[in-house]
N, C-alpha and C positions, 0 to 999 in steps of 0.2 A: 969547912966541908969542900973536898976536890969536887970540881964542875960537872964531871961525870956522875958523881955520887947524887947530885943535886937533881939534873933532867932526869937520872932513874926516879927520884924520891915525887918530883912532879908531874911525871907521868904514870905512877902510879895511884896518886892521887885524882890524877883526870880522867882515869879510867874507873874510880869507883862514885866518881860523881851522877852519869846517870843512872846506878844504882841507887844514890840516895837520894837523889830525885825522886824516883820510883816509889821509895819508902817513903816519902813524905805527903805523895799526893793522898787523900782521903779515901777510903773504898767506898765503891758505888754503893747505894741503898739498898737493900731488899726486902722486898714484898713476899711473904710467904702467902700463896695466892691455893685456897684448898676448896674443893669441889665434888661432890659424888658424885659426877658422869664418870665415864671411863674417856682414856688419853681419844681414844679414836672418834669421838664423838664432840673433842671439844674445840674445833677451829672456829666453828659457828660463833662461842660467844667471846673464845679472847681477843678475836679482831673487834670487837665493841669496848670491852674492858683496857687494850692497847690505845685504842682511839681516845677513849676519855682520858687517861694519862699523857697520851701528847697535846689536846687542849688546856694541858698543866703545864706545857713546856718538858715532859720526859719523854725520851725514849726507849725504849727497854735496850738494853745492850751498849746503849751511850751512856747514859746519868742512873738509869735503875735497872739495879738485877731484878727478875722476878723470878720465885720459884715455884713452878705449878707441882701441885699435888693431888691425882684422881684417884678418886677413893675405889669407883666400880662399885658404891653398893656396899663396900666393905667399911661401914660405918663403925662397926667396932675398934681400928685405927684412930679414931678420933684424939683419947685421951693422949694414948703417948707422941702422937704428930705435933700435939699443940704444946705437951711438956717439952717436945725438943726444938721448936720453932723457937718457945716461951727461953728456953735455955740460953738459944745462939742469940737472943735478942733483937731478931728481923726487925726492921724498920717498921715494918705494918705489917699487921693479918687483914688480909680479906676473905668473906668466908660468902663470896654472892649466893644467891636463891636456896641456902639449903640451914635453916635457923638449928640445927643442932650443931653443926659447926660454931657456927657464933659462940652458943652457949659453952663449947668445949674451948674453945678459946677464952672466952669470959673467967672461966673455970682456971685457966693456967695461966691468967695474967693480969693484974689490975695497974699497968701503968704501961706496956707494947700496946700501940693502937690499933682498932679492931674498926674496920669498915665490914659492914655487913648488908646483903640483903635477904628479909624475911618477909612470909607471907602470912605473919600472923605480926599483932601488937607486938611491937619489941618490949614497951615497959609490962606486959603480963609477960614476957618471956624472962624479964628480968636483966634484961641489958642496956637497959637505958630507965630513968629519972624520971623524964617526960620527954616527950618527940621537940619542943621548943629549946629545952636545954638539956641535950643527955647526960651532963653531969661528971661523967666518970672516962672511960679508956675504950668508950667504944660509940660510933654512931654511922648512917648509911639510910636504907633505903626500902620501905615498907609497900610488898607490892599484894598487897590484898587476898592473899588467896582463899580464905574462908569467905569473904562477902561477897566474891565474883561467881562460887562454885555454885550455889543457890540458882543463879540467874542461868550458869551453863547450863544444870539439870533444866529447865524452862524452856531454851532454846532446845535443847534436846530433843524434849517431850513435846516440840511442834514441829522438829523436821521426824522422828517417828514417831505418830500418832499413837499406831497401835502396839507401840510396844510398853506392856504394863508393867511387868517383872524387868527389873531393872539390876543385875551384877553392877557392887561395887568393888573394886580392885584398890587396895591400900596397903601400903611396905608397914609392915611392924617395925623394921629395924631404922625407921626414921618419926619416931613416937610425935613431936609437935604434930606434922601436917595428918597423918593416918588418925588418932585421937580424934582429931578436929572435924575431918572429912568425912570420917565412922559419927559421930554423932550430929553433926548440921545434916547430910545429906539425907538420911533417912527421916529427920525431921520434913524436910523441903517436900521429901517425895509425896507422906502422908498429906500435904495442902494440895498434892496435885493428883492425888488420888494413887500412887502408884506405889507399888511393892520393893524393898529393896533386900537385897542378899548379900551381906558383905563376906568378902574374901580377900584373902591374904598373900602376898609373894614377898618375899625378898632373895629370891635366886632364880637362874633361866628356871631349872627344874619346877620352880612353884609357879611360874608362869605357864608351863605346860600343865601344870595337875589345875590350874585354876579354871583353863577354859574346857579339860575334860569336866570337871563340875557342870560349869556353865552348860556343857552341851549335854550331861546327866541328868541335868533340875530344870532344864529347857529354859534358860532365862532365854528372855528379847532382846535384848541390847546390854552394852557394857559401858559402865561409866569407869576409867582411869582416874584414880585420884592423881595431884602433882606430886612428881616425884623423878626427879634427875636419874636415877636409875632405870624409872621405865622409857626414858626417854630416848638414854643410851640402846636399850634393847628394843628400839621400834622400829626394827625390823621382822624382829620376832613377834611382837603384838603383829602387824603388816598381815607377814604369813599365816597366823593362826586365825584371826578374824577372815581373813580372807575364805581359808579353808575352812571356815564354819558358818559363814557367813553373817557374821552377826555385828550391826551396826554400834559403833564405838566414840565413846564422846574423851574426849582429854585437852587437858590445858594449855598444853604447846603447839602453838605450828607446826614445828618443825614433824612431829609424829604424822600431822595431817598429809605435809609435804611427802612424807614418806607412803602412803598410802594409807591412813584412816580415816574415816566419815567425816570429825567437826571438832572443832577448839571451841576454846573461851578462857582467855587468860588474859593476864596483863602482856604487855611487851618488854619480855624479857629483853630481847638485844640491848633496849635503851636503858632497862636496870641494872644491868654489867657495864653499860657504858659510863652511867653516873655512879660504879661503886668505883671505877677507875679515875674520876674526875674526884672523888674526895678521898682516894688513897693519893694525888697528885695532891692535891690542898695542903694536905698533911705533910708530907714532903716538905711541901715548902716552908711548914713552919705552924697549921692551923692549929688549934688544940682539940680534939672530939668534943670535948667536954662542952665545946661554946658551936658547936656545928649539930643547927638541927636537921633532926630524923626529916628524909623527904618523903613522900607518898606518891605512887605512882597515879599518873593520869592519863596513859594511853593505854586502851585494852583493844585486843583484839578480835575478831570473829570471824574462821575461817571455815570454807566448806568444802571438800572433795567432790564433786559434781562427777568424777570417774566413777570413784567410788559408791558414790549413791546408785549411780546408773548400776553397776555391777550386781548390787543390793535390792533391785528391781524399786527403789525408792523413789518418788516424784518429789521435786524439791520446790516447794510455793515460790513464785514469783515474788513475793513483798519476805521471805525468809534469804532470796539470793540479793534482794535489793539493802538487805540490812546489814550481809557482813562486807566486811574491809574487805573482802577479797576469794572470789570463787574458783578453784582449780579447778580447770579442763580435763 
């Protein structure tokens, strides 16, 4: 071989080397990360779910891809989302605070891992064995929302005494939590003597036709079931209660922060932060199957002090000594 022929034959070789470097390193991971808020509402909680993942050693962008997917409400997307996740073979689904996700996931994959947080039983939901050992391709984080919503209607019904007739607002297109909320609360109310009206939204437009009801049947107050959807749209809850003036109970902070009366929920932020702490687990190797279900234990109680003023509402002293925390 002439020595020219040679340094062409070697330098074309060393010029395809960090190309096959390239190829050999391993592709980063990814989390197919699906949610019914809409995009513009979701900063709040993937900075908690980011957090629990680097207490795993990842970082998104360094060691894990994550791909978020907001539904807006548009629950119908479920099956084919989770056939085509299920398809590309993501590292893990997580599917926080919203249990019909999970089960659509459940539904497209018995062996891609499913970190989940739900507010009902996961094993009546069907995704896990038992909470000690889930058994199968999915485990996560059980944040109560049937046995907390009881106690919300209670606190309610003692920051407004006089309101009897009580709207319940529930998403048909999210069947576990609405089901659930539609038959505990009305139970709840008849031990505390109070009347309940349920009504229905799954779009802006039924959020508007539900509080012309409301202001048709004269209810007193409005109780919001949980629902990532109405959560995203609490601004438009905001306005509409505002303009009708009718005091409002719901599960999140963040709605109260935005301008309504009271919560009573668990603390989400730290439920996204521990579905990111055991999608990092996994990662690194855990099996679901041997990782049990956790239960939440911090809840919170928040109170709009603006807002009640506005409401011409007086809010007891031993009612403002009780919750975590009263906005000005």
């Amino acid at each position: 071989m002439k020595r020219r022929d040679f340094i062409t034959l070697l330098g074309g070789a060393a010029a395809g080397w960090p190309l096959a470097a390239r190829a050999q390193q391993p592709a980063m991971p990814v989390i197919g990360f699906v949610n019914q808020r809409s995009a513009d509402s979701s900063a709040r909680i993937v900075t908690p779910f980011r957090k629990g993942l680097n207490e795993t050693g990842y970082v998104e962008g360094q060691n894990v891809t994550v791909e978020y997917h907001w539904l807006d409400g548009r629950y119908d997307r479920l099956p084919s989302l989770m056939a085509e996740l299920a398809r590309r073979r993501v590292a893990v689904i997580a599917t926080p605070g919203y249990s019909a996700a999970a089960q659509a996931a459940k539904a497209a994959t018995t062996t891609i891992p499913i970190v989940f947080g739900v507010g009902e039983d996961p094993v009546t939901l069907g995704l896990v064995a038992s909470l000690a050992r889930p058994g199968g391709n999915a485990t996560g984080i059980n944040f109560f929302t049937q046995e907390v919503a009881a106690k919300r209607l209670g606190l309610f019904h003692d920051l407004v005494p006089k309101a009897a007739r009580i709207a319940l607002l529930v998403n048909p297109a999210n069947p576990p939590i609405a089901e659930a909320i539609s038959r505990d609360i009305p139970e709840a109310a008849r031990a505390i003597g109070l009347q309940i009206q349920v009504l229905s939204a799954s779009t802006s437009r039924d959020i508007d036709a539900a509080f012309a009801t409301i202001a048709r049947d004269r209810a007193d107050a409005l109780f919001i079931s949980p629902d990532g959807f109405f959560i995203s749209r609490r601004s438009q809850f905001v306005t509409l209660a505002s303009r009708d003036r009718i005091p409002t109970s719901c599960s999140n902070r963040e709605m109260v922060e935005a301008g309504l009366l009271m919560s009573y929920g668990t603390d989400t932020l730290d439920m996204y932060r521990q579905v990111g702490v055991m999608a990092g687990q996994i990662l690194k190797g855990a099996n679901p199957a041997d990782l049990p279900v956790l239960q939440s234990t911090k809840f919170e109680f928040v109170i709009n002090l603006q807002t009640a003023r506005a409401l011409g509402l007086e809010v007891p002293n031993a009612l403002q000594l009780l919750a975590d925390e009263v906005i000005e």
